[in-house]
C-alpha positions in Angstrom: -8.3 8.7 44.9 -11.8 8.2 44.6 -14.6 8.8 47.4 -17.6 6.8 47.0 -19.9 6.4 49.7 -22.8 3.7 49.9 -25.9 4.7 51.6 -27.6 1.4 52.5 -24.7 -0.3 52.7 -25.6 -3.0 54.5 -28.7 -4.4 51.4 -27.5 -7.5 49.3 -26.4 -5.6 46.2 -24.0 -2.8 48.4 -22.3 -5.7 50.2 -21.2 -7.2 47.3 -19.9 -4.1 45.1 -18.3 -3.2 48.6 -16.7 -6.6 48.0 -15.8 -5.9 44.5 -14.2 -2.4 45.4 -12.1 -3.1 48.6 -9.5 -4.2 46.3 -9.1 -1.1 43.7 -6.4 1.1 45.5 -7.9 4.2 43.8 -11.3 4.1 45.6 -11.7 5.6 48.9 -15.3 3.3 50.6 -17.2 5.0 53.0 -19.9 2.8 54.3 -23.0 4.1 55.5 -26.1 1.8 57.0 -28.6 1.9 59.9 -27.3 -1.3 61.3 -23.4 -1.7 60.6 -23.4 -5.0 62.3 -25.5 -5.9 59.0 -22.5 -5.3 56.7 -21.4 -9.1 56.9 -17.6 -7.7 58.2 -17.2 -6.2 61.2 -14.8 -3.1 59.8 -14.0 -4.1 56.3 -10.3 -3.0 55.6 -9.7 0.2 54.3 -13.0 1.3 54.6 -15.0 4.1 56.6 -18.3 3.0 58.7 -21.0 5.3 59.7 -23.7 3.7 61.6 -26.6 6.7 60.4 -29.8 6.6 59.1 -30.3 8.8 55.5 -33.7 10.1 57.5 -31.6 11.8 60.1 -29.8 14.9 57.7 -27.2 16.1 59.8 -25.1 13.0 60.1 -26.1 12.6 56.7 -24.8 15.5 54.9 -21.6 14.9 57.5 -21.1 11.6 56.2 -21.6 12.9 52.5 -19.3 16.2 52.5 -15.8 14.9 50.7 -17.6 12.3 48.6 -17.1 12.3 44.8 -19.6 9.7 44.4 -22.8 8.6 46.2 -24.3 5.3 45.6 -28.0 5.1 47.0 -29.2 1.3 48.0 -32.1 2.0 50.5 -35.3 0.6 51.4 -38.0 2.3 53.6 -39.3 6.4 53.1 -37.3 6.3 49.8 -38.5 9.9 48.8 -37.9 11.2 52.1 -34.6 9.7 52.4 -33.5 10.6 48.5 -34.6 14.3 49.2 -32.2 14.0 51.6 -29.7 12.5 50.3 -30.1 15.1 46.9 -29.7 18.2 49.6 -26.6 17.4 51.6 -25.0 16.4 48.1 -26.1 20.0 47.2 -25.1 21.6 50.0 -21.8 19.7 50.3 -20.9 20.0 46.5 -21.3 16.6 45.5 -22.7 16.0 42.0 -22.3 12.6 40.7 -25.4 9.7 42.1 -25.7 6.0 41.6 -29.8 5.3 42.2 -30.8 1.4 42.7 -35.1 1.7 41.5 -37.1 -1.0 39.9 -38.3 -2.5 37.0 -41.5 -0.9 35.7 -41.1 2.4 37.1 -42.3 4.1 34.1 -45.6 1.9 33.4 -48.8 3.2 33.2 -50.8 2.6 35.0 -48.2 2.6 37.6 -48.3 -0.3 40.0 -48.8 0.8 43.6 -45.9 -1.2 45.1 -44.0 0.9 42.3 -44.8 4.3 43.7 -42.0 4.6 46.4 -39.6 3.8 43.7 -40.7 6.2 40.9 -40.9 8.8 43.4 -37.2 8.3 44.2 -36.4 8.2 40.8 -38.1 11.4 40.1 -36.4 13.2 43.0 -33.1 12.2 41.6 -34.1 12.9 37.5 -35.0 16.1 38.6 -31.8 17.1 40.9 -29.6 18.9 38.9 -27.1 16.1 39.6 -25.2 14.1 37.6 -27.0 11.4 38.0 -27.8 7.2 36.8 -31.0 5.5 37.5 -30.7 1.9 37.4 -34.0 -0.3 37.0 -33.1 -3.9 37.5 -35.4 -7.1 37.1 -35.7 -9.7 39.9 -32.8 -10.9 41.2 -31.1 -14.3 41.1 -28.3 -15.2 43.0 -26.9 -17.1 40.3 -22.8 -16.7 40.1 -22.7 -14.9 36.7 -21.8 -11.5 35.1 -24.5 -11.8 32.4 -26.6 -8.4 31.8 -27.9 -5.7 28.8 -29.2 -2.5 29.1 -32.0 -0.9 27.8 -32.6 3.1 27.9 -35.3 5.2 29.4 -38.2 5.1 27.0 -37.6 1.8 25.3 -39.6 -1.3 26.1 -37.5 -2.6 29.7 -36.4 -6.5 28.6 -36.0 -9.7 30.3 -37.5 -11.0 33.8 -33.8 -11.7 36.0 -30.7 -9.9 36.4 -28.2 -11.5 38.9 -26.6 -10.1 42.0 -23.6 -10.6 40.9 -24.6 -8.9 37.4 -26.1 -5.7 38.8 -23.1 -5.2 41.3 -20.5 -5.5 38.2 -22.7 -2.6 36.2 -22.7 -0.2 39.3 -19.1 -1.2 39.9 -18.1 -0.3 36.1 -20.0 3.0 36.8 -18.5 4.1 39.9 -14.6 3.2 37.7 -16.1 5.2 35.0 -18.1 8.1 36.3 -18.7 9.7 33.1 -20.6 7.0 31.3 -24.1 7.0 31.8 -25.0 10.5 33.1 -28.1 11.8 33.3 -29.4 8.1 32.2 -32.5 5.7 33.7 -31.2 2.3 32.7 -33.1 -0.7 32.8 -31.0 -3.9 33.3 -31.5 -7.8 32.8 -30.0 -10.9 32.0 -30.0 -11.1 28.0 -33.3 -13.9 27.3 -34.7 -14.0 30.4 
């Protein structure tokens, strides 16, 4: 059994890898958001809920302690919240991190609406955690598993990556927890 917790699990992207994992007997969900109500079902089956807020550290590093794997889908005081989120996985022995960023994190210069996002992602590149970065394009809500990846330090490609698309790749990560480490990935729709 597998212990993967999603912090933010109420955003777009969680709910539907949550949707995508409540089926795989081997995965244990815990399901941590500000505002469960958010999460579209009021106690998905076989899955944990913790109403919390990643600001707040105690709850935080409760809710984190037993995890093998921590997929981070916020909004808000990312740095602040990531720092967190990097020291109760510390604390509670947890090494392996899913990060959702952005597109264009590593331009220069850097855009300003950028900054919260390549602040995260520097927080979690510079962990000590096993860790993957993903940098995703606009989203489309298009019904299609249709994505390519490019690595840190190549030109990022393409302008759209579907839902759907960027759910599958985390979903193939958390499966496959030893692909991808220590990795920044940019992903897209092949063409777009």
């Amino acid at each position: 059994m597998t212990n993967v917790m999603i912090i933010g699990a109420s955003g777009n992207i969680a709910r539907r890898v949550t949707d995508m994992l409540l089926d795989r007997s081997a995965i244990q969900l815990t399901l941590f958001a500000r505002n469960t109500h958010r999460l579209g079902k009021k106690n998905p089956s076989g899955a944990r809920v913790i109403e919390g807020d990643a600001l707040q550290y105690d709850g935080l590093r409760d809710a984190i302690a037993g995890q093998d794997i921590v997929y981070i889908n916020l909004a808000g005081d990312l740095e602040a919240m990531v720092k967190n989120v990097v020291r109760a996985m510390r604390e509670t022995g947890v090494h392996r991190v899913i990060l959702i960023s952005s597109i264009g994190i590593y331009d220069k210069p850097l855009r300003p609406v950028l900054k919260p996002y390549r602040a995260a992602a520097d927080v979690i590149e510079t962990s000590g955690l096993d860790y993957t970065v993903l940098r995703p394009t606009w989203f489309t809500s298009v019904d299609e598993v249709d994505y390519e990846i490019t690595h840190k330090g190549e030109p990022e490609k393409g302008s759209v990556v579907s839902q759907k698309s960027l759910a599958a790749f985390i979903v193939k990560i958390i499966e496959h927890p030893e692909k991808y480490v220590g990795e920044s990935l940019g992903i897209n729709k092949p063409g777009s």
